[in-house]
py3Dmol code that shows the C-alpha trace and the ligand (Angstrom):
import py3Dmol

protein = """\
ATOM      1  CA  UNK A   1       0.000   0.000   0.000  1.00  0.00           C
ATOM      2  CA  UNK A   2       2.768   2.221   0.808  1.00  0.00           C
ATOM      3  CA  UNK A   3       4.585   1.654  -2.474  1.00  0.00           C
ATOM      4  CA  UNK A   4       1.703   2.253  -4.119  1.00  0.00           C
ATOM      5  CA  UNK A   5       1.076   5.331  -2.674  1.00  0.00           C
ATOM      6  CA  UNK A   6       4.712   6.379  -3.301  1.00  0.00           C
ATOM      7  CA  UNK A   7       4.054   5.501  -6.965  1.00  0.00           C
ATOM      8  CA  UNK A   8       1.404   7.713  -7.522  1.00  0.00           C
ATOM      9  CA  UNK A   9       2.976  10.529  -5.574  1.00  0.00           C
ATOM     10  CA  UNK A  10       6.047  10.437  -8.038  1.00  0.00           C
ATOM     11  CA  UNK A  11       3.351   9.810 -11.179  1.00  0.00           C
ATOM     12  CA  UNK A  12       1.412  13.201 -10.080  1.00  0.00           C
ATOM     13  CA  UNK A  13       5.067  14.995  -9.624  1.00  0.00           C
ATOM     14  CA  UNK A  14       5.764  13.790 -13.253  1.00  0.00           C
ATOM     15  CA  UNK A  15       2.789  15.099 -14.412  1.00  0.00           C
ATOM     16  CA  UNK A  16       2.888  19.040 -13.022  1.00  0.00           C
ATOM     17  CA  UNK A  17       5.931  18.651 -14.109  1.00  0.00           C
ATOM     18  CA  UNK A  18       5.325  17.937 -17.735  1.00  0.00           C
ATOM     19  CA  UNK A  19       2.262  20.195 -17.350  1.00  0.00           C
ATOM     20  CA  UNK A  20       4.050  23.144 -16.396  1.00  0.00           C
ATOM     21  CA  UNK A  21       7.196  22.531 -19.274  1.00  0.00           C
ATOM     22  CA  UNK A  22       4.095  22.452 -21.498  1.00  0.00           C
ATOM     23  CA  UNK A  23       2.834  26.005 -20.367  1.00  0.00           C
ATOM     24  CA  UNK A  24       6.142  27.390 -20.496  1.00  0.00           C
ATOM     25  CA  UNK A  25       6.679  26.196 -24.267  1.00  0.00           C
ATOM     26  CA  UNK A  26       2.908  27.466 -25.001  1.00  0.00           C
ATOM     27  CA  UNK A  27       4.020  30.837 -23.352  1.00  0.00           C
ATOM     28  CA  UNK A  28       7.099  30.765 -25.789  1.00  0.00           C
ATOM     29  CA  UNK A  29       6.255  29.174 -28.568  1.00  0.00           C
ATOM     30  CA  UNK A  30       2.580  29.473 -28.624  1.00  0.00           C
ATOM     31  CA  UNK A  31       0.022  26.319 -29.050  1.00  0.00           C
ATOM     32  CA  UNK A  32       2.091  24.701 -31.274  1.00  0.00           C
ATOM     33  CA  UNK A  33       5.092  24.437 -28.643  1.00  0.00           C
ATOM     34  CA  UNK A  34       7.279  24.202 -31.508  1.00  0.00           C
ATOM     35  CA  UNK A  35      10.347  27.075 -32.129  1.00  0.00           C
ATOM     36  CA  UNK A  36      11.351  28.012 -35.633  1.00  0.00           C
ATOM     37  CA  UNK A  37      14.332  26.633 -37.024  1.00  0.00           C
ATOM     38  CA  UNK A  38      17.390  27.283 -36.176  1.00  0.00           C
ATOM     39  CA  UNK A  39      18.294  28.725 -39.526  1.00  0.00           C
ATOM     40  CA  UNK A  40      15.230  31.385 -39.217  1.00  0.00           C
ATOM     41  CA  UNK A  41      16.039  31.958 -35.695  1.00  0.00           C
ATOM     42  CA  UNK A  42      19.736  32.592 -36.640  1.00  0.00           C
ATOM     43  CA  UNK A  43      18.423  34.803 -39.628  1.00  0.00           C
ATOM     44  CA  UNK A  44      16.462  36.862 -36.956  1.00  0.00           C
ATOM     45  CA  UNK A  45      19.184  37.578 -34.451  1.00  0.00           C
ATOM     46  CA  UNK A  46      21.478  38.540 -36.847  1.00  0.00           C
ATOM     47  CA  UNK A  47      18.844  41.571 -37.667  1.00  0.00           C
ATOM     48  CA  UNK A  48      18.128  41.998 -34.281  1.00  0.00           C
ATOM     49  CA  UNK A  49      21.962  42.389 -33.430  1.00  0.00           C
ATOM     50  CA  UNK A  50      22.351  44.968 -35.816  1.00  0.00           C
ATOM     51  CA  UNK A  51      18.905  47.162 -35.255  1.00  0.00           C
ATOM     52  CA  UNK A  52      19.360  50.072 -32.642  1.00  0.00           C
ATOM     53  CA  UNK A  53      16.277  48.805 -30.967  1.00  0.00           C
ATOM     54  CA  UNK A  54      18.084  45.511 -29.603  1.00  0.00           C
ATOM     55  CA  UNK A  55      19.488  47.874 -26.090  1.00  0.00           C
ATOM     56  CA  UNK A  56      20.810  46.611 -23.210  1.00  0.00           C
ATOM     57  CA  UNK A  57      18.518  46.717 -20.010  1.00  0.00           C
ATOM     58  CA  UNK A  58      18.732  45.088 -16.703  1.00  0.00           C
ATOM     59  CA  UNK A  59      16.332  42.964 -17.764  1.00  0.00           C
ATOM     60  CA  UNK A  60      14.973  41.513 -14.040  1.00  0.00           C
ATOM     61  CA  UNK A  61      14.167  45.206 -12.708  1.00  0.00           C
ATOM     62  CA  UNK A  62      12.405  45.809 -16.136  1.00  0.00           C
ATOM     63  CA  UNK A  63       9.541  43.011 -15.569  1.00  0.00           C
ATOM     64  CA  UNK A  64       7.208  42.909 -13.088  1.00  0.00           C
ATOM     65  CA  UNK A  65       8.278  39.772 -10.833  1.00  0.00           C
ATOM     66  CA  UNK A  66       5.698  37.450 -12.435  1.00  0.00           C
ATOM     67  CA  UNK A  67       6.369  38.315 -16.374  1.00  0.00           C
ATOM     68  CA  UNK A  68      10.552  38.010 -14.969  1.00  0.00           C
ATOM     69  CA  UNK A  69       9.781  34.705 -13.688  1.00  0.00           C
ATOM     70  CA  UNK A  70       8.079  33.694 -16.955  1.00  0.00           C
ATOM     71  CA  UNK A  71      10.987  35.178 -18.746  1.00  0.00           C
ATOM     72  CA  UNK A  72      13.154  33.132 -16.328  1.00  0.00           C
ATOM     73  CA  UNK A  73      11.606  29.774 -16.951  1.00  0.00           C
ATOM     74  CA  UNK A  74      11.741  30.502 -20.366  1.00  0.00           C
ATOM     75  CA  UNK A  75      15.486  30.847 -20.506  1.00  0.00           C
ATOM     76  CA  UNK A  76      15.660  27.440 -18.435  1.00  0.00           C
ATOM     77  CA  UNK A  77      14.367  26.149 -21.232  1.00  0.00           C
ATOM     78  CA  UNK A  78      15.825  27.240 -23.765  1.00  0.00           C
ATOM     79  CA  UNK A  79      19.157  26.155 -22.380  1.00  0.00           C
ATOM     80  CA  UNK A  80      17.697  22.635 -22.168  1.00  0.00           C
ATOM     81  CA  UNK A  81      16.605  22.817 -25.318  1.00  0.00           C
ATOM     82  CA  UNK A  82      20.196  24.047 -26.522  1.00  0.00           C
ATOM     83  CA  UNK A  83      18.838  26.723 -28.497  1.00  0.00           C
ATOM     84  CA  UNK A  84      21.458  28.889 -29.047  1.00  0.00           C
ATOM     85  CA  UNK A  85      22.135  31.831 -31.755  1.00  0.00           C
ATOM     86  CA  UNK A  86      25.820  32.867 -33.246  1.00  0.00           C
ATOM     87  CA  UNK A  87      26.486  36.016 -31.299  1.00  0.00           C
ATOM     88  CA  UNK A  88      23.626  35.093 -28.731  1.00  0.00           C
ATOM     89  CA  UNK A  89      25.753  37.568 -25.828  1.00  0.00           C
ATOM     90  CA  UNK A  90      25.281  40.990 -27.511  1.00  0.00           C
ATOM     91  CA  UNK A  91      21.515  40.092 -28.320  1.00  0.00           C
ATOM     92  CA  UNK A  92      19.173  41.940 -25.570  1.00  0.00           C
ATOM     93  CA  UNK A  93      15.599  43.447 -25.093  1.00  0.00           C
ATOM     94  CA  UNK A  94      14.273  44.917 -27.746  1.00  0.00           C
ATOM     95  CA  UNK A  95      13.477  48.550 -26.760  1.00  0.00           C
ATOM     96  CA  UNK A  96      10.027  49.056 -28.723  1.00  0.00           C
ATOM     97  CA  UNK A  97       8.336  45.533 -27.364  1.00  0.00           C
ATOM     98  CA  UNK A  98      10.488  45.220 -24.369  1.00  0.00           C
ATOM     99  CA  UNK A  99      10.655  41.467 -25.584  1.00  0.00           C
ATOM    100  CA  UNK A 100      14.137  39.546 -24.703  1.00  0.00           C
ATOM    101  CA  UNK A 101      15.045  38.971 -28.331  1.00  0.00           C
ATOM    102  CA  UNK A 102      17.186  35.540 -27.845  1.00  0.00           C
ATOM    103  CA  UNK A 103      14.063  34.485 -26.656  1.00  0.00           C
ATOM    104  CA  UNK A 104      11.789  36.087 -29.332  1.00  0.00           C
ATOM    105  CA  UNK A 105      14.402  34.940 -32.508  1.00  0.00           C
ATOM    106  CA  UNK A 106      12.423  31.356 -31.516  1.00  0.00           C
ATOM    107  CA  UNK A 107       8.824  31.759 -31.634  1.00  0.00           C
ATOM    108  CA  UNK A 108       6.534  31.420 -34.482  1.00  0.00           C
ATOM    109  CA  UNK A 109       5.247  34.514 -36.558  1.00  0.00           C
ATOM    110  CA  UNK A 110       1.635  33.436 -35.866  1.00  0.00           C
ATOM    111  CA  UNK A 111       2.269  34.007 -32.218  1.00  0.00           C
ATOM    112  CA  UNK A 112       4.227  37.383 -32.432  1.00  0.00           C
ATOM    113  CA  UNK A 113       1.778  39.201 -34.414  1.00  0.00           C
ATOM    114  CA  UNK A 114      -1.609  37.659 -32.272  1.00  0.00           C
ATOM    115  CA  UNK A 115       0.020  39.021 -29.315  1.00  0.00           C
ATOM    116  CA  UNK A 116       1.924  42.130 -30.626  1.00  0.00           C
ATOM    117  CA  UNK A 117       0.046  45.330 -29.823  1.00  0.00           C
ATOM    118  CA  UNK A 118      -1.202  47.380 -32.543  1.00  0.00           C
ATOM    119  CA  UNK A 119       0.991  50.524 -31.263  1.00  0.00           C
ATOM    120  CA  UNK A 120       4.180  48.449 -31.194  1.00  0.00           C
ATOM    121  CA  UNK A 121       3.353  47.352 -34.717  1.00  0.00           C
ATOM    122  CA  UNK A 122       3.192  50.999 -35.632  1.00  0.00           C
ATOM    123  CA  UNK A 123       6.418  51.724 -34.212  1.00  0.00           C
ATOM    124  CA  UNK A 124       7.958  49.008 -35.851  1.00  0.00           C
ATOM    125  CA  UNK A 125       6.990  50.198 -38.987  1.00  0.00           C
ATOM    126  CA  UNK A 126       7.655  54.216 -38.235  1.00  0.00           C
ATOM    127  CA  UNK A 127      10.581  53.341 -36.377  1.00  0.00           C
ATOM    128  CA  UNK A 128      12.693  49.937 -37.468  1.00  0.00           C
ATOM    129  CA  UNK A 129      11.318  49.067 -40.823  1.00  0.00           C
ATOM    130  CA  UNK A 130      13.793  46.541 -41.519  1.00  0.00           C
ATOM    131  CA  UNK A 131      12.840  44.717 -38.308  1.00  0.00           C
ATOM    132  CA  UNK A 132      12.248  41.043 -38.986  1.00  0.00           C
ATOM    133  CA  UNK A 133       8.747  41.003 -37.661  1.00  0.00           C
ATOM    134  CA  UNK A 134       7.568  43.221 -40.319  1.00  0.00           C
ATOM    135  CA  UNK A 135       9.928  41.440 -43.284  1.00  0.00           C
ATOM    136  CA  UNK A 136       8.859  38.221 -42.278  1.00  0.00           C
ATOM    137  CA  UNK A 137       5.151  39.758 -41.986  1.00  0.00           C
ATOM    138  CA  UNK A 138       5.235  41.284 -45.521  1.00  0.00           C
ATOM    139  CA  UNK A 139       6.404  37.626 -46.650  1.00  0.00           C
ATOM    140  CA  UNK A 140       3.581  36.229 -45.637  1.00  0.00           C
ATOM    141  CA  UNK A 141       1.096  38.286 -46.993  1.00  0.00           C
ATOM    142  CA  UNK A 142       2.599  37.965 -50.042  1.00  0.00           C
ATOM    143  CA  UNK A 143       2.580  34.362 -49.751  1.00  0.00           C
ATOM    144  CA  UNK A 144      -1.277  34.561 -49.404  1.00  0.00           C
ATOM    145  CA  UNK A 145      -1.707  36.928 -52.425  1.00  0.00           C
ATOM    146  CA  UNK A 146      -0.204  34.474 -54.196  1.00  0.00           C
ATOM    147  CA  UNK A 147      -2.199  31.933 -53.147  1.00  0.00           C
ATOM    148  CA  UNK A 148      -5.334  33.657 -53.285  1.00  0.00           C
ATOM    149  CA  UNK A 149      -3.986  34.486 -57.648  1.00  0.00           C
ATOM    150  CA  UNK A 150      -3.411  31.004 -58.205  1.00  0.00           C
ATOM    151  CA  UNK A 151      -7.023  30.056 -56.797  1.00  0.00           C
ATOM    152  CA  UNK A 152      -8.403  32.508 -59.076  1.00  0.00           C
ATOM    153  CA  UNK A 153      -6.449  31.566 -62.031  1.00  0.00           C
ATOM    154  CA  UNK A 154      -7.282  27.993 -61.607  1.00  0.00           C
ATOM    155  CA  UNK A 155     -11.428  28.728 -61.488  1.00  0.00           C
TER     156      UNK A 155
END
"""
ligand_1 = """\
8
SF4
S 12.819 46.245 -33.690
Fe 12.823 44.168 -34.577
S 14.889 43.876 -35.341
Fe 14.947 45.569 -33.891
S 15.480 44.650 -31.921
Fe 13.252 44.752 -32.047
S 12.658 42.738 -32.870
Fe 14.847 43.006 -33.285
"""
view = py3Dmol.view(width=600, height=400)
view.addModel(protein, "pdb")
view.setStyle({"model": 0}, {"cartoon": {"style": "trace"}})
view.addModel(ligand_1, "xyz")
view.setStyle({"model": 1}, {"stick": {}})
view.zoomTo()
view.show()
């Protein structure tokens, strides 16, 4: 009786604990839990590293303690996961979504732009146009243009 008691308390430990590394990777990644590839994720820092928006910040007094633990988690991960950019240490917070962008060079488009607010999108555009949100963005409405022309053509 005891051992089975022991069991179960170490299958319900295994369990929150896969449930919360799930909501960490939804937080991140969105509901897919799936990053980008490395090569887009590379493709993105290297932007990011040379945009004047990408500013150093002491990023733990800039969140409020829950967001910084979310952000902390997140970084746990992403060390287990060994996801890791060329010139990772010089890439920071970006300054117009106050997002930490070795975090952000990983998560799906979809995600950004259902969570981006509409003013940061503006600023992106006024402020950084060649800011890999709004390239990648631009792609993939042209993508559905496309799409959309060879649906017509084929009527
Ligand atoms: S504006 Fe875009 S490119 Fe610049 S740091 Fe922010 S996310 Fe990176």
């Amino acid at each position: 009786m005891r051992e089975l008691r022991e069991t179960m308390k170490q299958f319900h430990k295994m369990l929150k604990a896969g449930v919360t590394a799930w909501k960490i990777r939804r937080d991140w990644f969105g509901d897919s839990g799936v990053p980008v590839s490395p090569e887009l994720a590379q493709q993105r820092a290297d932007i990011c590293l040379k945009c004047p928006y990408n500013q150093e910040m002491p990023v733990w007094e800039l969140f409020a303690s829950a967001v910084a633990f979310a952000v902390k988690q997140q970084l746990k991960l992403k060390s287990e996961l060994k996801l890791r950019v060329n010139g990772e240490e010089n890439l920071h917070v970006c300054s117009a979504c106050l997002c930490v962008n070795s975090l952000k060079a990983w998560t799906p488009l979809k995600f950004i732009l259902e969570y981006t607010e509409p003013e940061v999108m503006d600023s992106f555009h006024k402020e950084e146009p060649e800011c890999w949100i709004l390239l990648e963005q631009q792609e993939q409405q042209n993508l559905q243009h496309d799409n959309k022309d060879q649906r017509i053509s084929e009527r």
